[in-house]
Structures are given as C-alpha cells and as structure tokens.
DRENLOTI-974574 format. One record per residue (C-alpha): x, y, z. Coordinates in steps of 0.5 Angstrom, whole numbers, padded with zeros to 4 digits, always signed. Each point is the difference from the previous one (the first is absolute). Example, Ala and Ser with C-alpha at 12.3 -4.5 7.8 and 13.67 -1.06 7.14 Angstrom:
<vexmis>
+0025-0009+0016;+0002+0007-0002;
</vexmis>
This chain:
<vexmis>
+0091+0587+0138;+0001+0006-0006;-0003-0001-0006;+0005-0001-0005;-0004+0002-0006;+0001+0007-0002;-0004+0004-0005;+0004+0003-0006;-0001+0006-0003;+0002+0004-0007;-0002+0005-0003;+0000-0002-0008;-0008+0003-0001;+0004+0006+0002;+0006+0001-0004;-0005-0003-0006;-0005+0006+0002;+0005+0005+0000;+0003-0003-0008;-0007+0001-0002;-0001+0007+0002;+0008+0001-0002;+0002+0003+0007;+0006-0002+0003;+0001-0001+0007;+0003+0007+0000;-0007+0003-0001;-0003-0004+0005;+0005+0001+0006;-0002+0006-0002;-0008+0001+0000;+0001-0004+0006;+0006+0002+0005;+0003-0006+0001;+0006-0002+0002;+0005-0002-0005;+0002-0006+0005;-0007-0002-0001;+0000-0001-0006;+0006-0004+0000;-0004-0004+0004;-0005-0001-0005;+0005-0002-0005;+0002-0005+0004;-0007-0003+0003;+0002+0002+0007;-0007+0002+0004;-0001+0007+0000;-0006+0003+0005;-0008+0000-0002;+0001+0008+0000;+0005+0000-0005;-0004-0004-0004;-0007+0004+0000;+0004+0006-0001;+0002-0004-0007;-0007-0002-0001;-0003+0007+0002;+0005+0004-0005;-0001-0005-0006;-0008+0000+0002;+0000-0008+0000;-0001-0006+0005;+0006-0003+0005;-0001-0007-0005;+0001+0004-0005;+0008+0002+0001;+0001-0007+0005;+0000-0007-0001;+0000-0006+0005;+0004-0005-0001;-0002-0008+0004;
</vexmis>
C-alpha cells in the first residue's frame, strides 16, 4: 500500500531572497545555467533535483533551507 502522503515543496525563501539582493530570476538562470523549463517549475512548486538546488545554494553562498520550505 503507497503512502498517500506527499512532501510538498515551494520555493518562497528563494523568490524573497532574490527580492532582497534585487536580482531577477534572469540573474539567476544565469549565474547557475539552468534551464528556463526549471525555473518554470519552481514558480509552480514542481519537484526539481537536488543538483539543481545546490548549484542555486553554491551560486547564492547559502543553505538548502535557506531557498526551500517543507510543507506537512
């Protein structure tokens, strides 16, 4: 039997982080050469891969929990 619950994921530390150092998300796909598609899934909280998210974390010199929130 599947575990019905799923862990959900968004990314508003991220998008406030990037309010707060006044870069767009432009800036970003380009310090990190992620894809446009990727992004698009972060805007609308989709699952993106660990990779992609400490490549974010190494170019922005911060924590995972610093541009991601677990919702229960």
């Amino acid at each position: 039997m599947r575990n019905e619950k799923q862990i959900r994921i968004n990314y508003k530390p991220l998008w406030k982080m990037l309010i707060d150092r006044e870069m767009t998300k432009g800036d970003l796909r380009k310090m990190t050469q992620i894809a446009a598609s990727t992004f698009t899934k972060m805007t609308n909280n989709e699952n993106v891969s660990l990779d992609v998210l400490a490549r974010i974390s190494i170019a922005l010199e911060c924590g995972l929990d610093d541009i991601v929130e677990i919702e229960r």
